[in-house]
Chimera marker file (.cmm) of the C-alpha trace (Angstrom):
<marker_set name="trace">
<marker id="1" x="-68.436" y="-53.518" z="-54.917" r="1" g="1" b="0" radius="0.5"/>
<marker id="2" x="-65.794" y="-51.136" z="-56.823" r="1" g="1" b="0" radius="0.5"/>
<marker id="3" x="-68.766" y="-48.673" z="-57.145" r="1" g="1" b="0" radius="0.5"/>
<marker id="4" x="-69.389" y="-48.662" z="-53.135" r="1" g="1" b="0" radius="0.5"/>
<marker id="5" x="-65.086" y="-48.281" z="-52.656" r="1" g="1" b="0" radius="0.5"/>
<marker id="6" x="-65.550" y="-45.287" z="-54.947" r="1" g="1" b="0" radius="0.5"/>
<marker id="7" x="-68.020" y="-43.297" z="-53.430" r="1" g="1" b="0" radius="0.5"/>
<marker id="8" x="-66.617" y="-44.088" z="-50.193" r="1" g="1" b="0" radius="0.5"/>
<marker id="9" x="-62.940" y="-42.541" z="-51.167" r="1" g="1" b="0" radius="0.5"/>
<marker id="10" x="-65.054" y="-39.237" z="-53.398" r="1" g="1" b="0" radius="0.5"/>
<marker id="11" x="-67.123" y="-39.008" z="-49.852" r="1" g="1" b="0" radius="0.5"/>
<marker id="12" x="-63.473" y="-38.744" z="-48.153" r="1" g="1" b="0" radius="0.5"/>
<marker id="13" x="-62.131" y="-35.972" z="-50.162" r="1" g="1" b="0" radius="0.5"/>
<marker id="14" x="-65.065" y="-34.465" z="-50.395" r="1" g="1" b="0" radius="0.5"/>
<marker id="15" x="-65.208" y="-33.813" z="-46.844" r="1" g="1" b="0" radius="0.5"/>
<marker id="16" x="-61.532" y="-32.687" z="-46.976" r="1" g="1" b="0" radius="0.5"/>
<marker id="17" x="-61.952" y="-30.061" z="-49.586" r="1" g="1" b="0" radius="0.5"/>
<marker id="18" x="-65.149" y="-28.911" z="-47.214" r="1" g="1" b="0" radius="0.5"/>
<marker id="19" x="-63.341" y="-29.122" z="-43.898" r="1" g="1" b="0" radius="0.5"/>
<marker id="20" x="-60.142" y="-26.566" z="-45.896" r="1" g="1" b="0" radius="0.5"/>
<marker id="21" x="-63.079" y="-24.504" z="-47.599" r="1" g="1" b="0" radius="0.5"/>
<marker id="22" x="-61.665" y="-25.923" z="-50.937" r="1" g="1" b="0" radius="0.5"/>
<marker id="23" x="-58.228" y="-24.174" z="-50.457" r="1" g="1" b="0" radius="0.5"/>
<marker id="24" x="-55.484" y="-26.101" z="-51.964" r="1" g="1" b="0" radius="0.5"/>
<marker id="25" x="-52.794" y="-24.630" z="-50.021" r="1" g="1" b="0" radius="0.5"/>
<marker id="26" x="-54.555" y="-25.098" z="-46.590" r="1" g="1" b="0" radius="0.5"/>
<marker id="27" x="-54.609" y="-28.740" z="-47.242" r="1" g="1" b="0" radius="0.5"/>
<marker id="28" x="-51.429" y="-29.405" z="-48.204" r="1" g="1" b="0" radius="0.5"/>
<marker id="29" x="-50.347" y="-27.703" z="-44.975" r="1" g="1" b="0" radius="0.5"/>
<marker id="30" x="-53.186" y="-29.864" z="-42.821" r="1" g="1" b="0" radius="0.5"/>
<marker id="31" x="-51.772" y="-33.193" z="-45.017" r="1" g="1" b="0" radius="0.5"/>
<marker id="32" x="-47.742" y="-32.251" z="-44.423" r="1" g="1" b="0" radius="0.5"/>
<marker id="33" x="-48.537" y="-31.908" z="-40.266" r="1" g="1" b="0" radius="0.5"/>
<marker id="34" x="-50.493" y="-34.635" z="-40.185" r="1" g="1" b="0" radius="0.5"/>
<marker id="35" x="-47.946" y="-36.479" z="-42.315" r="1" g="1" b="0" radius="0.5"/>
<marker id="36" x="-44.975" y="-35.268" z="-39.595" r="1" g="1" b="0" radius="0.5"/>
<marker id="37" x="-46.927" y="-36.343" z="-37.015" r="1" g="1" b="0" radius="0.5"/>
<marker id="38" x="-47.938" y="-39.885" z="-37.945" r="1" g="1" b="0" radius="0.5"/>
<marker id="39" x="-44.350" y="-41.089" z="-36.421" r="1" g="1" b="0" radius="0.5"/>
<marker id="40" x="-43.791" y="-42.722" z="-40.402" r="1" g="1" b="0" radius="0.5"/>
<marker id="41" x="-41.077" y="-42.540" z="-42.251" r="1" g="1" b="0" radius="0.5"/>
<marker id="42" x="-41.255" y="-39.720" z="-44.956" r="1" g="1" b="0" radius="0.5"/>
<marker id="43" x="-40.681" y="-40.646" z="-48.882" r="1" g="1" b="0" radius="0.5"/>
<marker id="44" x="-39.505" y="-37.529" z="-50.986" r="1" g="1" b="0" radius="0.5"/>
<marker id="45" x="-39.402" y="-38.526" z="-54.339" r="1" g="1" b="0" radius="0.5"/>
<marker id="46" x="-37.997" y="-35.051" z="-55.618" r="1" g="1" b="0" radius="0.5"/>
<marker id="47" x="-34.561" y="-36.522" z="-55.208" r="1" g="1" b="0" radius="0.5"/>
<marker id="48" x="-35.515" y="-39.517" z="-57.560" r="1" g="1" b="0" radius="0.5"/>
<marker id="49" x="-36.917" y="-37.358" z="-60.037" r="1" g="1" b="0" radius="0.5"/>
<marker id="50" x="-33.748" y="-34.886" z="-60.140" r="1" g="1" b="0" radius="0.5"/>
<marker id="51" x="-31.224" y="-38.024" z="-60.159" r="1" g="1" b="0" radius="0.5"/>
<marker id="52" x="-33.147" y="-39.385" z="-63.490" r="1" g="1" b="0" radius="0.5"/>
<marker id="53" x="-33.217" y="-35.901" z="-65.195" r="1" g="1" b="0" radius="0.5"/>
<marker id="54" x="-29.298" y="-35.431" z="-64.861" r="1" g="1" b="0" radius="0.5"/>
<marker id="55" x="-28.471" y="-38.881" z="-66.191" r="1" g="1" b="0" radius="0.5"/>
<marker id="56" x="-28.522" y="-38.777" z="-69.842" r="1" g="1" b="0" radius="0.5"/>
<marker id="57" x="-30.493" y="-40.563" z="-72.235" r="1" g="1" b="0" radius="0.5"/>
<marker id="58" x="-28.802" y="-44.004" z="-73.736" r="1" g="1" b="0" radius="0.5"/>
<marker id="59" x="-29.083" y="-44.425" z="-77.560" r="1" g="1" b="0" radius="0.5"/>
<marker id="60" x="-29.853" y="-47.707" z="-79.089" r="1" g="1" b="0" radius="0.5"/>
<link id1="1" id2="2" r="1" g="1" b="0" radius="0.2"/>
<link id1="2" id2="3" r="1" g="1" b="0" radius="0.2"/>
<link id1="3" id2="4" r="1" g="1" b="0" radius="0.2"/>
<link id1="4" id2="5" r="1" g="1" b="0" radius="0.2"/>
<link id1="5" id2="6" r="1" g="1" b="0" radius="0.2"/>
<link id1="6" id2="7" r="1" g="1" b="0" radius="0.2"/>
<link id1="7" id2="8" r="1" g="1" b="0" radius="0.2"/>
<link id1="8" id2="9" r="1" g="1" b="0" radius="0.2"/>
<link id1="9" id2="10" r="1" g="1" b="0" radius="0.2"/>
<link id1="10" id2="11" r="1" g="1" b="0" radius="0.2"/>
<link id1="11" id2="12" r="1" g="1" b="0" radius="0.2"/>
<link id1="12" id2="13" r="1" g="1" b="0" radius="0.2"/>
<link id1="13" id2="14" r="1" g="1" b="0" radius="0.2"/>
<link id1="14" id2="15" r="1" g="1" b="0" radius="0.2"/>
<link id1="15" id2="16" r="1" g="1" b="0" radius="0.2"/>
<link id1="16" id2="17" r="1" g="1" b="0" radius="0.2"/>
<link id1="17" id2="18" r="1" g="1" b="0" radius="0.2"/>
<link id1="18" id2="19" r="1" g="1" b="0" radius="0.2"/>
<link id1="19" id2="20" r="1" g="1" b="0" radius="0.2"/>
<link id1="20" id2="21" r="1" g="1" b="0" radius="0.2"/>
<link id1="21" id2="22" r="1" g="1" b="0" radius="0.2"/>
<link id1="22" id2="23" r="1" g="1" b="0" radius="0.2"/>
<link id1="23" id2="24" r="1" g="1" b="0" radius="0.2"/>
<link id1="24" id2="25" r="1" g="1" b="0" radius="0.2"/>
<link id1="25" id2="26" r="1" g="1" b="0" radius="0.2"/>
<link id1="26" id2="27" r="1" g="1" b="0" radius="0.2"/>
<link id1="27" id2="28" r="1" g="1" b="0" radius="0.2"/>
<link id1="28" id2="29" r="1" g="1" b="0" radius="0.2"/>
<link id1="29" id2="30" r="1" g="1" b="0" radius="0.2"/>
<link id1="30" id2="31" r="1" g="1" b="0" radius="0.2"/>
<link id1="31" id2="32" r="1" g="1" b="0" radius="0.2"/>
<link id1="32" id2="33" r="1" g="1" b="0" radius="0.2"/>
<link id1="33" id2="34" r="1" g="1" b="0" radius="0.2"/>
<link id1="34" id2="35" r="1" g="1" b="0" radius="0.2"/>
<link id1="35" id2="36" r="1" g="1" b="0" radius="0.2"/>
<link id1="36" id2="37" r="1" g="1" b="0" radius="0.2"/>
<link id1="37" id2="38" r="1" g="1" b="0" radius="0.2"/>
<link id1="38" id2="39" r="1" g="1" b="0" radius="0.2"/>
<link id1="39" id2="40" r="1" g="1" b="0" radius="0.2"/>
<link id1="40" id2="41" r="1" g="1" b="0" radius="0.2"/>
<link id1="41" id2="42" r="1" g="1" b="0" radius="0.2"/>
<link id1="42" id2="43" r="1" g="1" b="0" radius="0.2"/>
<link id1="43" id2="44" r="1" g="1" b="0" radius="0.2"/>
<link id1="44" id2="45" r="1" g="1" b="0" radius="0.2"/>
<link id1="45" id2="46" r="1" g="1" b="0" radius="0.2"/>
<link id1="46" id2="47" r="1" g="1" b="0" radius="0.2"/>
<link id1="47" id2="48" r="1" g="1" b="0" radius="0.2"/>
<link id1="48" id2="49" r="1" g="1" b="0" radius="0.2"/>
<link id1="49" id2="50" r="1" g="1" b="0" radius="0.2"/>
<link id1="50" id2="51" r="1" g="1" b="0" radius="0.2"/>
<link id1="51" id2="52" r="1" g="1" b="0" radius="0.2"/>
<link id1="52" id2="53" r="1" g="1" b="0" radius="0.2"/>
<link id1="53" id2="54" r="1" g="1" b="0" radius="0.2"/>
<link id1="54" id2="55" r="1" g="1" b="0" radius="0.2"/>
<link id1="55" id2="56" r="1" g="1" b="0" radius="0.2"/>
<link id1="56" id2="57" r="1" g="1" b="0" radius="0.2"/>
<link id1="57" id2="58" r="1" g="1" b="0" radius="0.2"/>
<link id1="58" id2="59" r="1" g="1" b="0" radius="0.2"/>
<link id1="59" id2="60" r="1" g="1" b="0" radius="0.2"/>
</marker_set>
C-alpha cells in the first residue's frame, strides 16, 4: 500500500515539474496563484521563524 501512495505523489510532481518545464521559479509562481485563489486562509511561517531567532537562548 505505502509503495502505491508513493508513486502516486512522485507521479504528481512529476507532472508538475513537466507541466513548468522543470523551472523552479515558474512553479512557485503557478503554486502562490493557485494558493491565492483557493479562497483558504494563508499560513506564513516567516513571522514564526523571525520571533524565535530574536528571543534569546535560556541557559540551564
Amino acid at each position: 500500500m505505502k509503495d502505491e501512495v508513493m508513486k502516486e505523489v512522485w507521479k504528481a510532481k512529476d507532472d508538475l515539474a513537466v507541466r513548468h518545464n522543470y523551472d523552479v521559479r515558474r512553479l512557485a509562481e503557478y503554486l502562490r496563484a493557485k494558493e491565492k485563489s483557493s479562497g483558504h486562509p494563508i499560513l506564513d511561517l516567516r513571522a514564526r521563524k523571525m520571533k524565535c531567532r530574536t528571543t534569546p537562548p535560556t541557559v540551564s
